[in-house]
Each structure stands twice: as structure tokens, then as C-alpha cells.
C-alpha positions in Angstrom: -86.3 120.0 -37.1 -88.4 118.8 -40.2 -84.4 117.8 -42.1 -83.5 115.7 -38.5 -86.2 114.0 -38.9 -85.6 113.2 -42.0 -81.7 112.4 -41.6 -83.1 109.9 -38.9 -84.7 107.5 -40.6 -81.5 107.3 -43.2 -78.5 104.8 -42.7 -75.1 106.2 -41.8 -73.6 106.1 -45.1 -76.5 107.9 -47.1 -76.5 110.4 -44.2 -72.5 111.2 -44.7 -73.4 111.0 -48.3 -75.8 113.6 -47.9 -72.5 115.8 -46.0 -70.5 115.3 -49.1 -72.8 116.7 -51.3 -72.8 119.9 -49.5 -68.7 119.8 -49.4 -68.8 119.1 -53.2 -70.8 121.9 -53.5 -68.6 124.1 -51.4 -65.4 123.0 -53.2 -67.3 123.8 -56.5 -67.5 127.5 -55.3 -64.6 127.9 -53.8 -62.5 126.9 -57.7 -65.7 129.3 -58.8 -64.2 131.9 -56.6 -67.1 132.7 -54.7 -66.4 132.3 -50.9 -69.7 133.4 -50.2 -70.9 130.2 -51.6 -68.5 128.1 -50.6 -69.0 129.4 -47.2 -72.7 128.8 -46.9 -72.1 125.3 -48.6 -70.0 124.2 -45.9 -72.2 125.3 -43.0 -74.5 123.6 -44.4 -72.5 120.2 -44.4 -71.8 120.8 -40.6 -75.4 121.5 -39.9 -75.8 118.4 -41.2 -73.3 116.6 -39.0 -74.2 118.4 -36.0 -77.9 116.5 -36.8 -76.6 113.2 -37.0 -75.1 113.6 -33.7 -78.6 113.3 -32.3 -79.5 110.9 -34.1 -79.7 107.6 -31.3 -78.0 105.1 -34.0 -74.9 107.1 -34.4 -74.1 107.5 -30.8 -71.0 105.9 -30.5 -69.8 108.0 -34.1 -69.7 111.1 -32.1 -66.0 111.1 -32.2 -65.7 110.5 -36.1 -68.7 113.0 -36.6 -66.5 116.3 -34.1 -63.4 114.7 -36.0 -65.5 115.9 -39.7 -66.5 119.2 -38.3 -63.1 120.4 -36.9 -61.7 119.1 -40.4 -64.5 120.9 -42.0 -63.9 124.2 -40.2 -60.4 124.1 -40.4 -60.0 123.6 -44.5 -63.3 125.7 -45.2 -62.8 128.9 -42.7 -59.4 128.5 -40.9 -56.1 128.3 -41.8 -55.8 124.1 -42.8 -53.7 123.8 -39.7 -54.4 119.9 -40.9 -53.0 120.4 -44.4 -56.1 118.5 -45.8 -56.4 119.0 -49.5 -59.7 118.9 -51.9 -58.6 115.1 -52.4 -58.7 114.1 -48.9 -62.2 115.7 -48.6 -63.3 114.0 -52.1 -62.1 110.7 -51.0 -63.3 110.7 -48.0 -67.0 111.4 -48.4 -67.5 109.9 -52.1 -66.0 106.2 -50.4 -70.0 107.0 -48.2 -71.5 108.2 -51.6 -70.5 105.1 -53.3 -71.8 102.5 -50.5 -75.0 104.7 -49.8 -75.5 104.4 -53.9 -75.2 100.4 -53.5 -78.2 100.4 -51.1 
């Protein structure tokens, strides 16, 4: 648990940051074509997530943090059932990326 502990003593928004890097990656391989990639890229993101559940400070974002796994899941390995686009996912983490960058 050597990365939780690490992800602990980070602030939210460098945490989510650190989630959006890993979905870059995986929409980088999926235009690449290689779902293997892609795949493993995105796992990795929801590892990530699934750590800063434990983490004490984000307790009351547990709902927010399930809501960016099921998203994850869904665009990455299901069938989009939630008709997000690269965009959304783009948008959504780089808003973190850009606040973590201001710290």
C-alpha cells in the first residue's frame, strides 16, 4: 500500500489529477488502437480512485469517487450506456489538473 500512502498525504485535486493522467493515457491508446493499453491505463485510474476512497479526508467524496469509476467502466470496458465522449472525460479531470498545477 506504498502508492496509498502516498496518495494520502496529497490534496484532492492533485489526487484526481493524478486519475486523469492515467485516463489521458488510456485515451492516448485507445486513438493508438491498442486496447490492451488502453485497458491497463484505465484500471490503473480506478485503482487509483478506489485508494482515495480510503483516504479519511475524502470521506464524504465517496459518492463523486463510485460516480468516476462507474463512468470510467462504462466508457473504457462497457458499452457507454452514459454516452460520455473523450471530451467529457478531458474536461472533467484537466478542470483538477489545472487547480492541482496552481498549488
Amino acid at each position: 500500500m506504498d502508492t496509498a500512502v502516498s496518495l494520502f498525504t496529497m490534496p484532492i485535486g492533485v489526487q484526481i489529477s493524478n486519475v486523469g493522467s492515467e485516463v489521458n493515457r488510456a485515451l492516448r491508446w485507445r486513438k493508438a488502437g491498442n486496447r490492451q493499453r488502453e485497458i491497463a491505463f484505465c484500471e490503473k485510474a480506478i485503482e487509483f480512485l478506489n485508494i482515495m476512497k480510503q483516504d479519511p479526508k475524502n470521506k464524504h467524496r465517496i459518492g463523486e469517487i463510485d460516480a468516476c469509476i462507474e463512468e470510467l467502466k462504462d466508457f473504457f470496458l462497457g458499452s457507454n450506456e452514459y454516452n460520455t465522449t473523450e471530451e467529457t472525460l478531458i474536461r472533467y479531470y484537466d478542470a483538477f489538473l489545472y487547480q492541482a498545477m496552481k498549488l
